[in-house]
N, C-alpha and C positions, 0 to 999 in steps of 0.2 A: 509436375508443375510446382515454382516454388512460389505459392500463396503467402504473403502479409499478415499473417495478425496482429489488430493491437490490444493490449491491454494497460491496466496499471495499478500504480500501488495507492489504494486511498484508505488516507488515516483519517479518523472519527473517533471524537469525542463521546464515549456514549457512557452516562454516568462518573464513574470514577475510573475507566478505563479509557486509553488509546488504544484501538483495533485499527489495526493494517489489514485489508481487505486485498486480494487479487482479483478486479472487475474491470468490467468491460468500458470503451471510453467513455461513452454520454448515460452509463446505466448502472445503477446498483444491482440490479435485477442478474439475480445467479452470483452474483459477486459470495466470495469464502474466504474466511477466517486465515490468516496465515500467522498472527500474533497479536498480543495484547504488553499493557504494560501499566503499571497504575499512572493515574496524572500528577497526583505529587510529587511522583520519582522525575517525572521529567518536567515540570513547571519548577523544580528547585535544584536541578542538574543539569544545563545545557550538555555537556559532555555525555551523560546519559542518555539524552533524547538523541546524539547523532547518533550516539553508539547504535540505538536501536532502531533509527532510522538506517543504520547500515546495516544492522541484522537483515532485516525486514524486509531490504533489497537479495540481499543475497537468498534469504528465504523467495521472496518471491522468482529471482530466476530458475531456484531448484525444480519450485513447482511448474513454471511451464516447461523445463527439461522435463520431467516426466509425464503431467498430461500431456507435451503436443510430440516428446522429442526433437523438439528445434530448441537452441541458443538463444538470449535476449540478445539482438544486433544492437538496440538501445535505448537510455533509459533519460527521459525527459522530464525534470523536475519541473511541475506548474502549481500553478494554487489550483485548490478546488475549486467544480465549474459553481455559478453562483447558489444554484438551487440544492447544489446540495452544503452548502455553509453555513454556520451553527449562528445563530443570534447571538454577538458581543453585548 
């Protein structure tokens, strides 16, 4: 049977780092570390932040090729859902 799952990449501000998480749609809950990256590097480098928002992609399909052994079919950029967004 060929089952669906989703997942995705959520970046968070925690401290002085951006962490890329690999987690589930509506839940942090189990969600894992796939990268970090300081904030100054990328609040004063747009070119650095896609770069590592392209890492970070690419990192993230590595990891569900080896936990699920399925392909990402594909990759949907959204903002975060509300509850998990940081107070501006």
């Amino acid at each position: 049977m060929n089952q669906k799952m989703k997942l995705r990449i959520a970046f968070r501000e925690e401290g002085t780092m951006w962490n890329a998480y690999c987690a589930q749609p509506d839940t942090m809950k189990g969600a894992f570390l796939i990268g970090s990256i300081g904030m100054g590097v990328v609040r004063s480098n747009p070119e650095i932040k896609e770069a590592f928002m392209a890492l970070m992609n690419a990192a993230f399909q590595t990891a569900v090729l080896q936990m699920t052994g399925a392909t990402v079919e594909r990759v949907d950029v959204q903002p975060a859902p509300a509850h998990e967004r940081g107070k501006a």
